[in-house]
C-alpha positions in Angstrom: 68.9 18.1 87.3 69.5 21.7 88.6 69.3 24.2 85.6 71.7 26.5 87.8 75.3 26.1 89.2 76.3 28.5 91.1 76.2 30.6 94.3 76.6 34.3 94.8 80.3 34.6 96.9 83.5 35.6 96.9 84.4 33.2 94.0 81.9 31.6 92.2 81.2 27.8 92.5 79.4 25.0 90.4 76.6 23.1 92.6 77.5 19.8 91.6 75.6 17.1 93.9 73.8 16.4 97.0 74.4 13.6 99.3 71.2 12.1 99.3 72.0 9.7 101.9 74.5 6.7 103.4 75.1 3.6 101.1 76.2 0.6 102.3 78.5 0.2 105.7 81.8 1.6 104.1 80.6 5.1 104.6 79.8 5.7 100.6 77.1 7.6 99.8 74.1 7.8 97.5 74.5 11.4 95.2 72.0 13.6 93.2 73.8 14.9 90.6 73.4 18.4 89.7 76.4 17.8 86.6 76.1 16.5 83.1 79.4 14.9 83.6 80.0 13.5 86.9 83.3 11.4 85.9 84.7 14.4 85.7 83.6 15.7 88.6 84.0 13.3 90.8 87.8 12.3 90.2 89.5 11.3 92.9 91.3 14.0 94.9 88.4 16.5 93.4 87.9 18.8 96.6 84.1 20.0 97.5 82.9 22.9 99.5 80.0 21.9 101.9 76.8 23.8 102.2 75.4 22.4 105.4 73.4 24.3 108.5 75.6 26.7 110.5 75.1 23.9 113.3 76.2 21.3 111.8 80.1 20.4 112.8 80.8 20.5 108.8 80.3 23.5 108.2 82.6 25.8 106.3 84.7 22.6 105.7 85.5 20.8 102.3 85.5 17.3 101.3 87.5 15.1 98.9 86.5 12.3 96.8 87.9 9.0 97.2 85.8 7.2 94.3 82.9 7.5 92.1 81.0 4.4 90.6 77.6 4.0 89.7 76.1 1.0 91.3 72.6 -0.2 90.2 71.9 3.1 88.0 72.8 5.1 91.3 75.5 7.3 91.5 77.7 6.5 94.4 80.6 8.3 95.9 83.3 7.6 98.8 84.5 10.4 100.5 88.2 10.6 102.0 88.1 10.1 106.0 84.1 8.6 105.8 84.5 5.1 106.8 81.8 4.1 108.2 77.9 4.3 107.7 77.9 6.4 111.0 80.4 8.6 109.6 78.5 9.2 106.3 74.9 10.0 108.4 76.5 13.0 110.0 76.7 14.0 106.1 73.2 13.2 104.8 71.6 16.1 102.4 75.1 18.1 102.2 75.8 20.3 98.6 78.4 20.1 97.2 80.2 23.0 95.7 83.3 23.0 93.6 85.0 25.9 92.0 83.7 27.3 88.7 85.6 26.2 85.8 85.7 27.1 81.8 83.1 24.2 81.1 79.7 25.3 80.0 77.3 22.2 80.9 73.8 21.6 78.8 71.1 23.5 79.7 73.0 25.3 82.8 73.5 28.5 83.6 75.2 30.2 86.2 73.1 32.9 88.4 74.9 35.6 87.9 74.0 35.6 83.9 70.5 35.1 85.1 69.7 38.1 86.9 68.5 41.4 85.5 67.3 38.9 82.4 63.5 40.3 81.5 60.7 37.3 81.9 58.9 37.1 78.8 55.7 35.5 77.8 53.8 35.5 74.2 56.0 38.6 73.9 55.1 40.8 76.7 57.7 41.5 79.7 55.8 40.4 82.9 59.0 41.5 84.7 63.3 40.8 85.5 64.9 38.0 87.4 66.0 39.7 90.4 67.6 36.6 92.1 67.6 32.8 91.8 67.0 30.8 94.8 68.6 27.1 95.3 66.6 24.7 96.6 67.1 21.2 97.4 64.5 19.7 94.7 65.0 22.5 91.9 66.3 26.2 91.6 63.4 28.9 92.1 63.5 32.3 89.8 62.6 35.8 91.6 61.5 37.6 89.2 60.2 41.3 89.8 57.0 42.4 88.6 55.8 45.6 88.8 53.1 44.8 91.7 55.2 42.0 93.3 57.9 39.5 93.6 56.9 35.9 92.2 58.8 32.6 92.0 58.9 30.5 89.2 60.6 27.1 89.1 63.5 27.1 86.8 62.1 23.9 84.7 62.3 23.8 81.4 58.2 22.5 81.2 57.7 26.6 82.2 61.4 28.5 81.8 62.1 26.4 78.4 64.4 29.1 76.9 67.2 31.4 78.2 68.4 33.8 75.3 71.7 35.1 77.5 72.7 37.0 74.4 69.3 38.7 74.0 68.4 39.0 77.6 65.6 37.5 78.3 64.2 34.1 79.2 60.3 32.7 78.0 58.0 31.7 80.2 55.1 29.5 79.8 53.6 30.0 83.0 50.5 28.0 84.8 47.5 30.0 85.0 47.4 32.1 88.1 51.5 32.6 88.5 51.6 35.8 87.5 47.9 36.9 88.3 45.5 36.3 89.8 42.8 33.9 89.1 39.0 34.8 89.2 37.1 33.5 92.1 35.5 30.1 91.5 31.9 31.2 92.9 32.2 34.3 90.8 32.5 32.3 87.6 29.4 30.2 88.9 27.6 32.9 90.0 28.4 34.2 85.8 27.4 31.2 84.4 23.9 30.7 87.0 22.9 34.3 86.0 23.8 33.6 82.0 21.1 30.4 82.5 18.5 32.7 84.0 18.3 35.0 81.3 
């Protein structure tokens, strides 16, 4: 699941699914869920923003839910007007976006408390978040550094805590994402000279 649920706009919006793609003949449509609670979500009559490509003849339109069900372990919705597998193709990898409520979801934050936050690791500041990309598998965090700007993927094996209050997040980085490695023939080339002596 997404760690993140918003966009930066006019208003902001909770990133709550993605149609992964068409189910059935009926138009219905497998979802990835980017919500801890979908059945709440996905009510019927629940209205969704689209993020789609600016060509696409969906875009800047909004969609409403007829049903949810969960079918096999999959999450499954029907949308209003999408009655037909035809239909739901022209809708394949759509976002949906509804607008932001009172509800604080588990382990989710919206970008706008994210930014400015200082990246920490073992204690030392490595840098800030200076944006947060979404991305269809998983959101990406920007952080500035003071030589350059490096994304980290906001999951909680290397971003596993976000301290809003204190303003920071830890970071427990792979080797090599926030420096750079040393050259693999210069550690031979270290280790052939240490023999030779």
């Amino acid at each position: 699941m997404s760690r993140t649920t918003d966009v930066a706009s006019e208003k902001n919006q909770l990133r709550v699914g993605r149609l992964l793609k068409a189910h059935g003949l009926k138009g219905a449509f497998k979802l990835e869920l980017y919500t801890d609670n979908p059945e709440r979500r996905f009510v019927p009559g629940a209205e969704f923003t689209l993020q789609v490509p600016e060509a696409s003849a969906w875009h800047g339109k909004t969609v409403t839910i007829r049903e949810y069900r969960v079918m096999n372990g999959n999450s499954v919705v029907f949308l209003d007007g999408i009655d037909d597998r035809s239909a739901a193709e022209t809708l394949v990898r759509a976002i949906l976006w509804m607008d932001e409520d009172d509800e604080v979801e588990d382990d989710a934050w919206y970008s706008h408390q994210l930014i400015g936050l200082d990246v920490v690791r073992d204690d030392v500041v490595l840098g800030q978040i200076l944006r947060v990309e979404h991305m269809p598998a998983q959101d990406l965090l920007i952080v500035k550094t003071d030589t350059a700007e490096v994304m980290v993927p906001f999951v909680e094996a290397i971003v596993p805590s976000v301290d809003i209050a204190a303003g920071r997040v830890i970071v427990t980085p792979p080797p090599g994402l926030f420096e750079e490695l040393p050259a693999p023939d210069a550690a031979a080339s270290d280790d052939t000279s240490a023999a030779s002596d």
